[in-house]
C-alpha positions, 0 to 999 in steps of 0.5 A, a space after each residue: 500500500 502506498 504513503 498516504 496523502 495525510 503521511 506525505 503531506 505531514 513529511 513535507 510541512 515538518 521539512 519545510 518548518 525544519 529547512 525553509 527559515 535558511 532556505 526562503 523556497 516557500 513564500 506561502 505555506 497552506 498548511 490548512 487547506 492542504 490538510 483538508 485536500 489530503 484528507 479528502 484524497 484518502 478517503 477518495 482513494 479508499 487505500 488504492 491507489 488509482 492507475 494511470 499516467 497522472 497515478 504518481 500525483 495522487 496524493 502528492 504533495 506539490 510546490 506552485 511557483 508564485 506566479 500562478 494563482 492559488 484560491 484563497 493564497 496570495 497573488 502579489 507575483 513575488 511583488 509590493 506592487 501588489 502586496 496584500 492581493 489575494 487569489 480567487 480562483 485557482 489558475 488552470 494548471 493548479 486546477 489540473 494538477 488538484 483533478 489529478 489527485 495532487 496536494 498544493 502545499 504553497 507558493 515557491 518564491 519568484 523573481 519578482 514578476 518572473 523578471 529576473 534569473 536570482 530570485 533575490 529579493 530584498 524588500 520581500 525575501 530572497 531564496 538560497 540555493 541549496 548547495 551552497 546557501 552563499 549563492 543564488 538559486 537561478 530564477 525566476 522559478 527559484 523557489 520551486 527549484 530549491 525546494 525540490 533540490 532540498 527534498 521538500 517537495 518532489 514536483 513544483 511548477 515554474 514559468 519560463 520567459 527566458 529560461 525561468 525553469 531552465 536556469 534554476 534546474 541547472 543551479 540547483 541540480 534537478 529536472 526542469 522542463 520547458 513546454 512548447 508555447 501552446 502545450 499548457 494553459 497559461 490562465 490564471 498565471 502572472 504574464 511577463 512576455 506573453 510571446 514567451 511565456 511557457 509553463 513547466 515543472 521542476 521534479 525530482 524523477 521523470 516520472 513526475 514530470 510526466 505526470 505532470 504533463 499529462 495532467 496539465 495539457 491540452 487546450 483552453 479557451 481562456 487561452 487561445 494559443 493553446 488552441 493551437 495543438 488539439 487535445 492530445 493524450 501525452 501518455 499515448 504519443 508514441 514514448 519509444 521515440 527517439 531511442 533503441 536506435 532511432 535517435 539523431 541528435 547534435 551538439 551545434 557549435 555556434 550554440 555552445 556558449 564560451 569559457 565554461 571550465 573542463 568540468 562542464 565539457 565533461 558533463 556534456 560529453 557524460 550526456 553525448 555518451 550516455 546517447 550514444 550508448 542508447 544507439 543514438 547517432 550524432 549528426 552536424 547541423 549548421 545552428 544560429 549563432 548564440 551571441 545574436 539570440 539576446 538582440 532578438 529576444 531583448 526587444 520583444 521581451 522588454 516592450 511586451 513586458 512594459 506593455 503588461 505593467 502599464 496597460 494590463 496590470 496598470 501599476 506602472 509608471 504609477 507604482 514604480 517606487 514600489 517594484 525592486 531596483 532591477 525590474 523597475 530599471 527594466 521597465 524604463 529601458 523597456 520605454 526605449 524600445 519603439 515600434 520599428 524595433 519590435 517588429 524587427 526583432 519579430 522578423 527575425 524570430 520568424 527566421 530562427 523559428 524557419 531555420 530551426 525546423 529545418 536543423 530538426 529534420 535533420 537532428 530531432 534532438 539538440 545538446 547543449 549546456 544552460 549557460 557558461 558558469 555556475 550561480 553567482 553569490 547572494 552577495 552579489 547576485 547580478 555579476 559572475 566571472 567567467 575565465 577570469 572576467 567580470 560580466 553580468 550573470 545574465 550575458 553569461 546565461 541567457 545566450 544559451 536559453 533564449 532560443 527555446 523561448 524565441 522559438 516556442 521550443 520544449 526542452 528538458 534540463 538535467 543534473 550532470 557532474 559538478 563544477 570546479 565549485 562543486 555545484 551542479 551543472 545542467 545540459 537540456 536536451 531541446 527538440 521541435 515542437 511538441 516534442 516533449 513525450 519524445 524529450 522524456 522517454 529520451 529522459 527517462 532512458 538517461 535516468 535509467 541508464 544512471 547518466 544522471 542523478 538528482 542527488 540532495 545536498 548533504 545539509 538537506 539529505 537527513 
């Protein structure tokens, strides 16, 4: 017989009462609530548990990025802007994951607005990366990934505009998976970038995530673009692709990003040999140059997220002295980006979005690092030096990320190695769109094959 909802539930709060006062995951605790959800799923679940691909989340107890809303919980998305604002409904991704039988335990803390990679916050708490509580985390899913890489919860939800799940993944040392723009609903969840904003889940096991999957995609008609892809059962699409032979995959060089250390080589070629040995083929494609991703993605970004904050939310320039330093400096260089700008780095995404399909005919799968170095100290969480360079955490970063989100492509994040720091580094395996069953069944054969592992920082492992 499998932990009951009630055991499991009680695990996770007495873990977050014991870690989260060093650990700051957590910016909500329901603790109430999740009680009586667990309660009710017992009783539902009469000592059975229910089969199927969403099975693993009966009972579970889960992590939701702040930036989804949660009925009766906070709504603020990790800002004083909108302190004291409080959720009515539940976002679609929280609703599907409760039908599927999980426990939302809280919020997980988030860059404010989901606008930034540290999840530093000074006027409302800041999140510790748990191997090394010195640094950063990652963001803006910073929470999420640092409470399911302390062992608090095994499944969170995260966003990703510019490789909000991805980062934090690769800092912290768990899965992160991006979805295709399309894939999952985005209603009743905080827009940054609405070009670019994709839900996701950080996790402990592929399983999970493709539970989690399963139980969240689909269309909505609260939000059209989902419409886009017709209702489709994941568990059902094809889970061999990919592997046993059938698998071409590269590693393009203009994507790789410059002066990671020897340990990061190591991780990736860990990945390349892992795929090889499940009789993968490793091709050469011709893929866009990396350092140009930032002048397509910037403009959109900037002008799509100033456009939310003055005429969606109405908060700014009005509020401005109540956002963080960061996001509010973002918001008035956002101010510079004119039209012609906006339409130009459009065009140009539209060529990535063409180039790339066609790397996709030819190789289904593409390898590469989340960025060029580690995370940056709590201390100074805005710069990071790479081969013996000062530069900012996010030139060193974002290169590596943004082609995902310009593209609307999925991609699925792990643990591999260490640094020279001792702290994990990520490598995502990225395909075509709606390739996410192909992503994990690639996954789930690396996790068993022990070309990773998500492994508990010592501190957090008792």
């Amino acid at each position: 017989m499998h932990e009951s909802a009630q055991s499991q539930l009680q695990t996770t709060l007495d873990r977050i009462d014991r870690f989260d006062g060093e650990l700051g995951a957590f910016t909500e605790v329901l603790a109430e609530s999740a009680a009586a959800v667990a309660a009710r799923t017992d009783e539902l679940a009469a000592g059975a548990r229910p089969d199927g691909p969403t099975a693993p989340l009966w009972g579970l107890p889960i992590g939701v990025k702040e930036l989804f809303e949660i009925a009766g919980g906070q709504a603020s998305y990790g800002s004083e802007v909108l302190a004291g604002r409080r959720a009515t409904h539940d976002s679609a991704v929280v609703a599907r994951l409760r039908a599927a039988g999980a426990v939302v335990v809280g919020s997980t803390r988030s860059h404010e607005f989901g606008w930034g990679i540290t999840t530093q916050n000074p006027a409302r708490g800041s999140t510790r990366n748990p191997w090394d509580l010195g640094r950063v985390p990652g963001g803006s899913s910073g929470g999420s990934a640092a409470a399911v890489a302390a062992g608090l919860v095994a499944l969170a939800t995260g966003t990703d505009t510019g490789g909000s799940i991805r980062i934090p993944a690769a800092f912290c040392g768990v899965l992160g998976l991006k979805t295709t723009v399309g894939r999952i609903s985005r209603t009743g969840m905080a827009p940054l970038a609405p070009s670019f904003d994709t839900p996701g889940f950080l996790a402990r096991s592929i399983e999970l995530l493709r539970a989690a999957l399963v139980a969240t995609a689909g269309p909505d008609t609260g939000d059209p673009v989902t419409i886009r892809r017709p209702p489709v059962e994941i568990a059902g699409e094809d889970p061999g692709i990919g592997v046993d032979g059938a698998l071409r995959f590269a590693v393009p060089a203009a994507l790789l990003p410059a002066g990671p250390d020897e340990r990061w080589r190591r991780s990736l070629d860990e990945v390349v040999a892992g795929l090889r040995a499940l009789g993968g083929e490793q091709v050469e494609v011709e893929a866009p140059d990396a350092s140009g991703l930032l002048d397509v993605f910037a403009p959109m970004q900037m002008a799509e997220a100033l456009h939310v904050h003055e005429d969606v939310l109405g908060t700014f320039p009005a509020d401005a002295d109540r956002y963080g330093a960061d996001v509010r400096g973002r918001l008035e260089q956002a101010g510079a980006v004119d039209v012609r700008r906006y339409l130009e780095a459009g065009r140009a995404a539209n060529e990535l979005r063409t180039a790339m399909l066609r790397i996709f005919a030819m190789a289904p799968l593409l390898v590469t690092p989340v960025g060029s170095c580690g995370p940056s100290t709590t201390a100074d969480p805005d710069e990071i030096v790479v081969g013996g360079q000062t530069m900012p955490l996010r030139a060193a970063i974002m290169p590596s990320t943004v082609l995902q989100n310009v593209c609307g492509l999925p991609s699925l994040t792990v643990p591999v190695g260490t640094d020279a720091d001792g702290l994990p580094v990520g490598i995502q395996l990225t395909g075509g769109p709606w390739s996410e069953p192909h992503l994990l069944s690639i996954g789930a054969a690396l996790e068993s094959a022990g070309t990773f592992t998500v492994r508990t920082p010592r501190r957090f492992a008792t």
